[in-house]
N, C-alpha and C positions, 0 to 999 in steps of 0.2 A: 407147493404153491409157487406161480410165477414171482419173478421181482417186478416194482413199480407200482406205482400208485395203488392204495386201495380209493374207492369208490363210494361214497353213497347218496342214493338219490333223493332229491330236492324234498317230497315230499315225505321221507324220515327225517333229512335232518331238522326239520321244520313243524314236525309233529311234536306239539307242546303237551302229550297224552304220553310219551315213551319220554323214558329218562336215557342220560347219557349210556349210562350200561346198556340198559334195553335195546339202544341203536348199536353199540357197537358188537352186540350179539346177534342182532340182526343182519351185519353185514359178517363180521364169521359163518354164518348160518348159510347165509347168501356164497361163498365164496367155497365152502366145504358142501354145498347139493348138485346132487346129479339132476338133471331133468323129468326121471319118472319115479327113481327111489327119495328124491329129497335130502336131508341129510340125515346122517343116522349117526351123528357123535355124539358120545354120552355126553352124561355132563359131570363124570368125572373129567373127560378129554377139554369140555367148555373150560371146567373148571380150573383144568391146569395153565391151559394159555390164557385166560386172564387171573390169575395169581390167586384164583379163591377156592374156597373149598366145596365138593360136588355140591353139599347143601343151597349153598348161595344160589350157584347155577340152577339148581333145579328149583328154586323161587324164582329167579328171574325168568327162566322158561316157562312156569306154570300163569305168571302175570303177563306175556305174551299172548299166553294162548287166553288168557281171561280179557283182553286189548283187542283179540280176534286179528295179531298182525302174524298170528301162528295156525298152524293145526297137527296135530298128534297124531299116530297111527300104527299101528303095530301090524307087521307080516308075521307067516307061518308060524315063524319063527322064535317067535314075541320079542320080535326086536324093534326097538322103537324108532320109527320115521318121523322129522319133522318136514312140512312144507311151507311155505312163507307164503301167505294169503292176504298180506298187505296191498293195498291197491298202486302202491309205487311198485311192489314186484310183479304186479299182473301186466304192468302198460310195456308192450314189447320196446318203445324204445327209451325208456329208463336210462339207460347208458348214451345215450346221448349227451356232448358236450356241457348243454347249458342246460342238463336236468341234474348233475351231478358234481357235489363238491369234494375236490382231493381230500382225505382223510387228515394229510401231511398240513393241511394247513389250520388246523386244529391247534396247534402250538400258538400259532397269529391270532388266533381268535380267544384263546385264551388271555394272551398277552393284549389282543383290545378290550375284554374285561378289568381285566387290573387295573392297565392306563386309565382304567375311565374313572376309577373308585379312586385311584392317587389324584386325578383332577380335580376332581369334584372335594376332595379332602382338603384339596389345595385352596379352592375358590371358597370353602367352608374358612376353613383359616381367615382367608383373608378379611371377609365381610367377620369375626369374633374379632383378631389382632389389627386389623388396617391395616397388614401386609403379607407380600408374599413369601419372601426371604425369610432366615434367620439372621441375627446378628451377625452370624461368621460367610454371610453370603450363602448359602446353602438353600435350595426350594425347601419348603415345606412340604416335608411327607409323613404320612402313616408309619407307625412303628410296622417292621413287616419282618417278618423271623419265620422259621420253618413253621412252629406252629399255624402262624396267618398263610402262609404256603397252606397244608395240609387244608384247613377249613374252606379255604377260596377253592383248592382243586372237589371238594367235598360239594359246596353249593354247588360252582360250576357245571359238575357231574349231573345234581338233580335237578335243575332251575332252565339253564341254557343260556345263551347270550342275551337274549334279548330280555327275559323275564326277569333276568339278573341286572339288567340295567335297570329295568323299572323299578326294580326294589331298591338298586343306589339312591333313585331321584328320590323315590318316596324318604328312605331313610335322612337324605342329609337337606332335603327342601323345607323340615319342619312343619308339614302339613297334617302328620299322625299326630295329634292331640298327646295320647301315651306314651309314644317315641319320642316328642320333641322334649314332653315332659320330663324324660328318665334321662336325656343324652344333652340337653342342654341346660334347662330351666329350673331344675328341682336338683337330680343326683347329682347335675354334672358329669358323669357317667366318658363324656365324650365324644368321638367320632371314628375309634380307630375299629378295624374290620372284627376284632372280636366281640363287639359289641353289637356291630353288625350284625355277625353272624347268631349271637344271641337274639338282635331281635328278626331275624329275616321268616321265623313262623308265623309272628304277629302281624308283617308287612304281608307277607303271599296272602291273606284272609281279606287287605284290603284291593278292591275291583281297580283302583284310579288312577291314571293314568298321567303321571306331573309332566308338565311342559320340562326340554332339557332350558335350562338356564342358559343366558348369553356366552358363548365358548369367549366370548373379549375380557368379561367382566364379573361375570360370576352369577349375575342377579336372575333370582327367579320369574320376577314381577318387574316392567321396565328394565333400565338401568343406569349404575351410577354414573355422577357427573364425568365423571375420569374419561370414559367409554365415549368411541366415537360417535357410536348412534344411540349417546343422551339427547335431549331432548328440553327444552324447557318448558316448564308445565304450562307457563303463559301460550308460549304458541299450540301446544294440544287444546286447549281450551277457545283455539281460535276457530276451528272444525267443527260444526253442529254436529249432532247425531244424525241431522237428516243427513247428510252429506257422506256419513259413515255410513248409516244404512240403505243408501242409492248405490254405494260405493260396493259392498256386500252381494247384493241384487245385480250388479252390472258385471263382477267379476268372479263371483261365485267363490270356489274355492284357493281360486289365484291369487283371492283379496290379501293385500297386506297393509295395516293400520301404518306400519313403520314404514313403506315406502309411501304412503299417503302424507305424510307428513313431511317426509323428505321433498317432495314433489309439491308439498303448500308452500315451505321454506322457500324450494326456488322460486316459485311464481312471484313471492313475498319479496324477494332480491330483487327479482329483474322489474318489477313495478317499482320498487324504490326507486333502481337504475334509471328507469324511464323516463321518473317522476323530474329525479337531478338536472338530468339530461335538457327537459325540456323547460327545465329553470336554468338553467345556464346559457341556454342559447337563447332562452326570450330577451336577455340583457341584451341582444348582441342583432336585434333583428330591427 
């Protein structure tokens, strides 16, 4: 095998039907076939370069070919060919720049998983204790020891980045009835990732989709006074709904409630200003 980069393309790594193994036996598979024989490495051979045993391998193979991103085949021989019938490996230019993401950067995307569980841990903290810090100056973070290592690389593995986000917000937004009840309300259970990871079955069963929370301030819904784009509730109440819903109608999905308000705020300023203005020089005329 050459050195440098491996390869995989956009529409594996983004098929939320293949798990992390799955993909990256896919692109072994991909990098060990000939163009008419395919590949034909056991899966004791699968099994050894990724650290498992044939068994495993040949469940994971078997669940490809049942995903239809595989096909099987045996020559004279009865030796077994596999061919890659994924519709990312049928499109001749696949390998093209912006269809494919470096493998090597799978470490970054890891590590923007975690960031986002320690954040969001963070912003949790804050809104239970009313701060960020510890006493000794120190952020607040999640207990994390090899154990919380091994389960995160474990979700990570089956879930992906993105479905793994969804299930942080859901877990720490307190919108699962069950979840909020067992992790804040009732057990007290907590917030830290093994808990998570205990409830991450319960989460993947619900469809919904939680807004991310203000990256300033924490809040799910609005946000707190502290925050530059609070708001006071008087002036939201200045804004009809007609006004929201012409608003809606005129900008479609551009529409933003919070820059609508920011944009009443000014008008609200520079008519005071005017108002001043033309009180101070009526004295004077």
């Amino acid at each position: 095998m050459s050195s440098g980069p491996v390869l995989i393309p956009v529409d594996i790594w983004m098929d939320t039907e293949l798990s992390w193994v799955e993909k990256l036996y896919l692109t072994e598979i991909y990098l060990l076939s000939d163009a008419e024989k395919g590949c034909y490495a056991s899966n004791k051979h699968l099994g050894t370069f990724f650290s498992q045993p044939p068994g495993t391998a040949k469940r994971v193979i078997q669940e490809l070919e049942k995903k239809k991103a595989i096909k099987l085949w045996y020559d004279e021989k009865t030796k077994r060919h596999i061919t890659l019938i994924h519709p990312a490996y049928r499109e001749t230019n696949f390998l093209s720049q912006e269809n494919v993401v470096p493998i090597d950067d799978m470490k970054t995307i890891k590590k923007t998983a975690r960031d986002y569980f320690f954040k969001l841990y963070g912003f949790k903290a804050r809104e239970i204790t009313g701060r960020f810090a510890r006493e000794d100056g120190n952020a607040i973070t999640p207990p994390w020891t090899g154990k919380e290592g091994k389960l995160f690389k474990s979700d990570f593995e089956q879930y992906g980045l993105r479905e793994l986000k969804r299930l942080m917000l859901l877990f720490f937004s307190d919108r699962i009835s069950e979840v909020a009840d067992f992790t804040r309300y009732k057990e007290k259970a907590g917030y830290a990732y093994t808990v998570f990871h205990g409830m991450i079955a319960k989460l993947s069963f619900c469809e919904k989709t939680i807004q991310e929370p203000c990256m300033e301030c924490g809040s799910y819904k609005g946000h707190y006074s502290i925050c530059s784009k609070y708001v006071k509730p008087e002036v939201i109440k200045e804004i009809s709904e007609e006004e929201i819903e012409e608003g809606r109608k005129e900008l479609g999905e551009s529409f933003s409630l919070q820059e609508m308000i920011q944009d009443h705020i000014k008008q609200k300023r520079n008519t005071n200003q005017d108002s001043y203005l033309e009180v101070t020089n009526a004295g004077y005329q």
